[in-house]
C-alpha positions in Angstrom: 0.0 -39.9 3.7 2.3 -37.3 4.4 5.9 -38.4 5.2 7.1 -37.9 9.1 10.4 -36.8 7.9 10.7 -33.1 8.4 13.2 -33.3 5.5 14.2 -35.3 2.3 16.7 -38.4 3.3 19.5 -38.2 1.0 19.6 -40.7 -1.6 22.8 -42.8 -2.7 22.7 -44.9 -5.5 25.7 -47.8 -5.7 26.8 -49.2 -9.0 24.0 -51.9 -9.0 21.7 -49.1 -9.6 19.2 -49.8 -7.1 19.3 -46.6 -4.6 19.4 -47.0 -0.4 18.9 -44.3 1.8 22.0 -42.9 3.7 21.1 -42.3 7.7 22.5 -38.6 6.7 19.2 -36.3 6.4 19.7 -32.9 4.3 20.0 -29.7 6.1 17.6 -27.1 5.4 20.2 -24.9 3.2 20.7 -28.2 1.2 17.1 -28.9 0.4 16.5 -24.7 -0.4 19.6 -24.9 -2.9 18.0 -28.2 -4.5 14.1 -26.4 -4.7 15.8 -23.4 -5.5 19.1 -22.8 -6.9 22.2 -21.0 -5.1 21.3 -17.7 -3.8 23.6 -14.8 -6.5 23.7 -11.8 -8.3 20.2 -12.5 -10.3 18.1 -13.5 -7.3 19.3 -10.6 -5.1 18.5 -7.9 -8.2 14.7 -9.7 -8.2 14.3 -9.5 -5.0 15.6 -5.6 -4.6 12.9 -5.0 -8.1 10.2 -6.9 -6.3 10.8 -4.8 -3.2 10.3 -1.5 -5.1 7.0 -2.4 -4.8 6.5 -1.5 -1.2 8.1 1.7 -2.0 4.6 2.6 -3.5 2.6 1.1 -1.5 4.0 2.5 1.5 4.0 6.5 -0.1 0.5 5.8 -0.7 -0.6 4.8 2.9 1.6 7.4 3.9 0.2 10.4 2.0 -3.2 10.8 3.5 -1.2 11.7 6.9 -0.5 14.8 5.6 -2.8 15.5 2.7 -5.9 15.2 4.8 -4.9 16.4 8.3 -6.8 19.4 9.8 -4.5 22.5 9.5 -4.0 25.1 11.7 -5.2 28.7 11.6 -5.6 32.2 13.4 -7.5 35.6 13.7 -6.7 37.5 11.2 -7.3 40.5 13.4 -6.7 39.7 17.6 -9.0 42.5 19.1 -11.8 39.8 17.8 -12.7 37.6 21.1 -15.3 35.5 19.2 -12.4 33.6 17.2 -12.4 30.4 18.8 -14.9 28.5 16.2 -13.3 28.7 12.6 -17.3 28.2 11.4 -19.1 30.9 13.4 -16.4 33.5 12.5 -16.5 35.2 8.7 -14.2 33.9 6.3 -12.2 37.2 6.0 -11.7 37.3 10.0 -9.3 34.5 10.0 -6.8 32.7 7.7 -4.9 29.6 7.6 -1.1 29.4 8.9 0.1 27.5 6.0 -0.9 27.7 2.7 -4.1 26.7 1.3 -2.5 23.8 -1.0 -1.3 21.8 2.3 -4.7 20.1 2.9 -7.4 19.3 1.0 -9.7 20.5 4.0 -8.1 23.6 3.6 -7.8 24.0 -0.3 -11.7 22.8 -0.8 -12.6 25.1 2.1 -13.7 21.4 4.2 -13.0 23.0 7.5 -16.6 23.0 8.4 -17.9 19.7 7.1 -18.3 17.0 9.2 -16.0 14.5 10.1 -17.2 12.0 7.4 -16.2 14.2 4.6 -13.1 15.2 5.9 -12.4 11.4 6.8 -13.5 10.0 3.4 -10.7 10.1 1.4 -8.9 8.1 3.6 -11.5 5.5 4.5 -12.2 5.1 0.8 -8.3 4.2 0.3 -8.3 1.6 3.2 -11.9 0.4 1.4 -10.2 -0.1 -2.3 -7.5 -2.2 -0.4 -9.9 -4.7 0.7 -11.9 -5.0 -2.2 -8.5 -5.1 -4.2 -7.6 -7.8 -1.6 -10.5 -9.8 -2.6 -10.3 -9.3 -6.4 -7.0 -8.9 -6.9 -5.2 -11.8 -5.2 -8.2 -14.2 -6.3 -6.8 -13.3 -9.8 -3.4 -13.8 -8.8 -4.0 -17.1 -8.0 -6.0 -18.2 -10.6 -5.9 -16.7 -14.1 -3.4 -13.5 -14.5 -0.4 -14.8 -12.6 1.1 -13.1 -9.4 3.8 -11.3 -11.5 0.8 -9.8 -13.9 -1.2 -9.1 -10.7 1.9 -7.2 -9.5 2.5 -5.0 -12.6 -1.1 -4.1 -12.6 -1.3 -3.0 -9.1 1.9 -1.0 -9.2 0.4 0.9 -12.3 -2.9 1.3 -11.1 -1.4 3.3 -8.0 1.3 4.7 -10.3 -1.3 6.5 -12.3 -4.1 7.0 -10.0 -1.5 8.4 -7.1 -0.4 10.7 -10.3 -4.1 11.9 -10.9 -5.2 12.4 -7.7 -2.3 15.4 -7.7 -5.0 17.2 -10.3 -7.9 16.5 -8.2 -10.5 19.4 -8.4 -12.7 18.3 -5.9 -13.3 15.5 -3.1 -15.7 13.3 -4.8 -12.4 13.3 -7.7 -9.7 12.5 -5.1 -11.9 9.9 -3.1 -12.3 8.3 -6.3 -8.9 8.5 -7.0 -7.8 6.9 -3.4 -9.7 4.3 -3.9 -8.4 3.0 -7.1 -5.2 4.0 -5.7 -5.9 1.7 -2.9 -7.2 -1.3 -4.7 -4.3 -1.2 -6.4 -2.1 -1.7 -3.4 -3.8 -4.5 -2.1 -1.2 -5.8 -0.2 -1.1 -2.8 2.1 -4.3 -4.8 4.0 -2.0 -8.3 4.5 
């Protein structure tokens, strides 16, 4: 049965050794100190380390904002009335306003795929962070330890968010998001 007490009574043992409860009940700061310890220097650099970790997480949710957005672009020559379709026009009638390397629509020449391609990368990201929900916080839980769990996922998007910087194509850096995202699974909490 669980006790109706919403905290611990304090205890006081006398000289006869056998303890009686004090009326005095324990404040919440008293019982966290007891569980815990006193909050100093140590906790507050763990918990500044352990938040780092959002850091990542965050720049990786973050990127596809910019990385796959639709960029802009004009007639290269403005006699031509035709230019209001970028994928009926020729590819030397028009260019981009910023350079190519600001998208990957516009550095894999994506402008006229569909909207699943262009929408891929980022739906695979959002996919690996569910599955990495499901696989990686059942493993945090059970074998590898949450502090294990949280190395591993702040490699994985370390080095997959690295990768995906040499991408060569979109299969590559859909891949890549993906592992990036199962490796921030806690973006989907």
């Amino acid at each position: 049965m669980t006790d109706s007490n919403p905290l611990p009574l304090q205890r006081d043992t006398p000289e006869s050794g056998s303890p009686r409860i004090v009326e005095q009940q324990l404040s919440l700061d008293d019982t966290i100190e007891r569980c815990i310890g006193e909050w100093g220097w140590i906790q507050f650099f763990q918990a500044t380390f352990i938040s780092f970790a959002y850091f990542f997480d965050a720049q990786q949710c973050f990127i596809s904002v910019f990385t796959d957005a639709k960029p802009t672009w004009h007639c290269s020559s403005p006699s031509n009335s035709s230019c209001k379709n970028i994928c009926r026009i020729p590819r030397d009638s028009w260019n981009w306003d910023l350079p190519a390397h600001t998208s990957v629509i516009s550095e894999w020449s994506l402008e006229c795929s569909g909207s699943i391609i262009t929408g891929l990368p980022t739906s695979s990201f959002f996919l690996g962070c569910l599955a990495g929900t499901f696989v990686l916080a059942t493993l945090a839980d059970s074998s590898l330890g949450r502090k294990n769990i949280l190395l591993l996922s702040c490699l994985l998007m370390s080095i997959s968010g690295v990768l995906t910087a040499f991408s060569t194509n979109v299969w590559m850096y859909t891949a890549l998001r993906f592992i990036s995202g199962f490796g921030g699974f806690w973006c989907s909490e």
